[in-house]
C-alpha positions as CSV (number, residue, x, y, z in Angstrom):
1,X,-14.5,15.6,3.2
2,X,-13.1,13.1,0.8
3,X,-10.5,15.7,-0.2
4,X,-9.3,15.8,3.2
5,X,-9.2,12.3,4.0
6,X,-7.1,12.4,0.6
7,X,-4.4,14.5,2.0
8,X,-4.0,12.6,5.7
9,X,-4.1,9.6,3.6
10,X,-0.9,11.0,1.2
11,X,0.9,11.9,4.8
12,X,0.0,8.7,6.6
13,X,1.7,6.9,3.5
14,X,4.4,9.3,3.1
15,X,5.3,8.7,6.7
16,X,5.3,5.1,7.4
17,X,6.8,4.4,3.9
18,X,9.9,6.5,5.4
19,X,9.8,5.0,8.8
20,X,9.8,1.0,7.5
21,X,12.2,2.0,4.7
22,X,14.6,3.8,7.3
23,X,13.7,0.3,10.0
24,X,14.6,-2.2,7.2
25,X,17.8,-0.4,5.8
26,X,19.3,0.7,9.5
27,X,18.4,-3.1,10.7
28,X,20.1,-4.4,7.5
29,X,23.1,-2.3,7.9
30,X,23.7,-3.0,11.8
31,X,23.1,-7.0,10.8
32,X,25.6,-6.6,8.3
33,X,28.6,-5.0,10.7
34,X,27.3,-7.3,13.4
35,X,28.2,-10.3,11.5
36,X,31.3,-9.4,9.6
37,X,32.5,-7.2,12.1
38,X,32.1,-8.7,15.4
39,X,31.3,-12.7,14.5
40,X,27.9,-12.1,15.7
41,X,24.5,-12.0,13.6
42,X,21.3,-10.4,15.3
43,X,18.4,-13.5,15.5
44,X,15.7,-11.1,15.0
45,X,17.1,-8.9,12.2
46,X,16.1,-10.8,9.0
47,X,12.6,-11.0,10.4
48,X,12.3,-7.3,11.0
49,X,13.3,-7.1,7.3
50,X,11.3,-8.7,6.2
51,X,7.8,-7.4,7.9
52,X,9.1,-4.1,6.6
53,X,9.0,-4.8,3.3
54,X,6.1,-6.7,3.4
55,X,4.4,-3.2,5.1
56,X,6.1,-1.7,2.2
57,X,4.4,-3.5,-0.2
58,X,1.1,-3.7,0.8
59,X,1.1,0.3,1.6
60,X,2.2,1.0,-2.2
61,X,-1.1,-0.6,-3.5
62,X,-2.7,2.7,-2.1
63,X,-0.3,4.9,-3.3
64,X,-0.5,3.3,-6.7
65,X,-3.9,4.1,-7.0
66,X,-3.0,8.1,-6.2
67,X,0.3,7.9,-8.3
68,X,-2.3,6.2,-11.1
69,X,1.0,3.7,-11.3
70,X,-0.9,0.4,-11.9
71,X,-0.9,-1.4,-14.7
72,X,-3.6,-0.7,-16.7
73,X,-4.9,-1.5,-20.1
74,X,-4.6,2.1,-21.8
75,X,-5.2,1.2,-25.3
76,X,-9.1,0.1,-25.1
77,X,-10.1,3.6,-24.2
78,X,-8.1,5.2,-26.9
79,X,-10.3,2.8,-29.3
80,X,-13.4,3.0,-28.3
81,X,-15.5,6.9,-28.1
82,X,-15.2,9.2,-25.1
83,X,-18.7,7.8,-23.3
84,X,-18.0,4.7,-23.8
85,X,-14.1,4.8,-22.5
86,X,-16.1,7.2,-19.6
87,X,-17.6,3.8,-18.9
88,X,-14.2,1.8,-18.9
89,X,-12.8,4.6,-16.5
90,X,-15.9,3.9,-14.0
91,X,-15.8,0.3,-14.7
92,X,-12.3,0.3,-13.8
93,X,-12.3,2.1,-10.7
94,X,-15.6,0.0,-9.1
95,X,-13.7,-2.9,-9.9
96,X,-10.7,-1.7,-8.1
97,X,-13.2,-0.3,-5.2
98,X,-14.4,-4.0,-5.0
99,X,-11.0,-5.4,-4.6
100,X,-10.3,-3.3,-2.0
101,X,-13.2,-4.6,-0.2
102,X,-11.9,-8.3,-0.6
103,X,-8.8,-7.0,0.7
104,X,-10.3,-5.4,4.0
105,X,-12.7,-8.4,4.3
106,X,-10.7,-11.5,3.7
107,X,-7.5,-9.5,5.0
108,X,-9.4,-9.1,8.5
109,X,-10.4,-12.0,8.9
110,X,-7.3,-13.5,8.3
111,X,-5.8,-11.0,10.8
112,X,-8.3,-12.0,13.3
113,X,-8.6,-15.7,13.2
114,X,-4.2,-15.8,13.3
115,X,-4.7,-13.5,16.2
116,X,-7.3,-15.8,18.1
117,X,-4.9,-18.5,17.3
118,X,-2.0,-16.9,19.4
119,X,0.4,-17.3,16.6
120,X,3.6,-15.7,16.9
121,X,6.7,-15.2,14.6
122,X,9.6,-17.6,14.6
123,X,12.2,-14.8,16.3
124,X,10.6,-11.7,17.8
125,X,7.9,-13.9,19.2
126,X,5.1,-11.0,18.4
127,X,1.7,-12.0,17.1
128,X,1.8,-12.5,13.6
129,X,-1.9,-11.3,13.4
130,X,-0.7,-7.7,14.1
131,X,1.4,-8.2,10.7
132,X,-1.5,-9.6,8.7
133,X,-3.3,-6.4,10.1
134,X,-1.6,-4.1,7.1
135,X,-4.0,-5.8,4.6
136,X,-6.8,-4.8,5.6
137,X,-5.4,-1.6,6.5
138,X,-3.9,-1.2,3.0
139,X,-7.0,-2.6,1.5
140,X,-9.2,0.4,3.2
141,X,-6.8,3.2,2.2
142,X,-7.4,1.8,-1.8
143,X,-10.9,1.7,-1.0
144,X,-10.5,5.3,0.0
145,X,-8.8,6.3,-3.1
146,X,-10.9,4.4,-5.5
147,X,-13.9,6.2,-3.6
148,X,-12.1,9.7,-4.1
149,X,-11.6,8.8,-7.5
150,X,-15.3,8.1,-8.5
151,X,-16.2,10.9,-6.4
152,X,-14.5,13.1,-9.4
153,X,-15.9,11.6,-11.7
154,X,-19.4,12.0,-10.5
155,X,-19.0,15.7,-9.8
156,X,-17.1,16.5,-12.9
157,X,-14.2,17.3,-10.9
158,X,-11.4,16.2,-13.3
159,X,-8.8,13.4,-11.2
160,X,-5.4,15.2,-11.1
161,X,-2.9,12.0,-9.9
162,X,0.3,13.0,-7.9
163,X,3.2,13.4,-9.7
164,X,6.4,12.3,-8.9
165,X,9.4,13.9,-10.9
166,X,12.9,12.6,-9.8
167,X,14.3,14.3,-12.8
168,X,16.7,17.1,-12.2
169,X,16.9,20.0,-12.8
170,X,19.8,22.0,-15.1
């Protein structure tokens, strides 16, 4: 089960990093001919840009945890025997499991309490709740991956990270 929440969690991301990547460079491009182009800048363009990015960001905390990408201390382990860097790997990963649930806790509530507030952003005039929504959201697809994690290292199945090779090819 955890295997296939895995893989609709690797297309989810996969997805919506395309779509606010392909939003915030489109937006930036039109923004740019608008303004040097016709003497006329779009009010609603820089904000766009910005929530994209910020959906950017939050979304690449999960896929850091698949990509193993974060910054990590790799040296203890390599000190210390294999049970006890076993240990450090398990520590690791319920500390990161923990964070995640401070994310989708205090995330939501922040989400929740802006959106009972009726706050909306400066230039689209959306609620800015429904932006503060992607930390939680972000926060539950860590949780996820921190939970598939463990669940490897319970079984004995051995975690195989993605790998991303951008090298060519001769």
């Amino acid at each position: 089960m955890l295997a296939g929440i895995n893989r609709c969690l690797d297309k989810i991301e996969s997805f919506a990093m395309i779509v606010f990547m392909l939003v915030a460079t489109v937006v930036a491009i039109i923004q740019v001919i608008a303004r040097y182009v016709f003497n006329n800048s779009l009010y609603w363009s820089e904000e766009t840009v910005l929530y994209a990015l910020i959906m950017m960001s939050f979304l690449t905390c999960s896929m850091g945890v698949r990509y193993a990408a974060h910054i990590c201390v790799e040296v203890l382990p390599m000190m210390v025997g294999p049970r006890l860097a076993r240990v450090l790997h398990y520590l690791a990963n319920v500390l990161g499991l923990m964070f995640a649930g401070v994310l989708v806790y205090y995330g939501a509530r922040l989400a929740i309490n802006t959106l009972n507030m009726n706050q909306l952003s400066p230039a689209m005039r959306i609620p800015v709740g429904y932006i503060y929504m992607v930390i939680p959201i972000s926060g539950a697809f860590m949780g996820l991956r921190y939970l598939w994690i463990l669940w490897c290292m319970i079984t004995g199945k051995e975690y195989q990270p993605l790998v991303m090779d951008i090298s060519a090819t001769a």
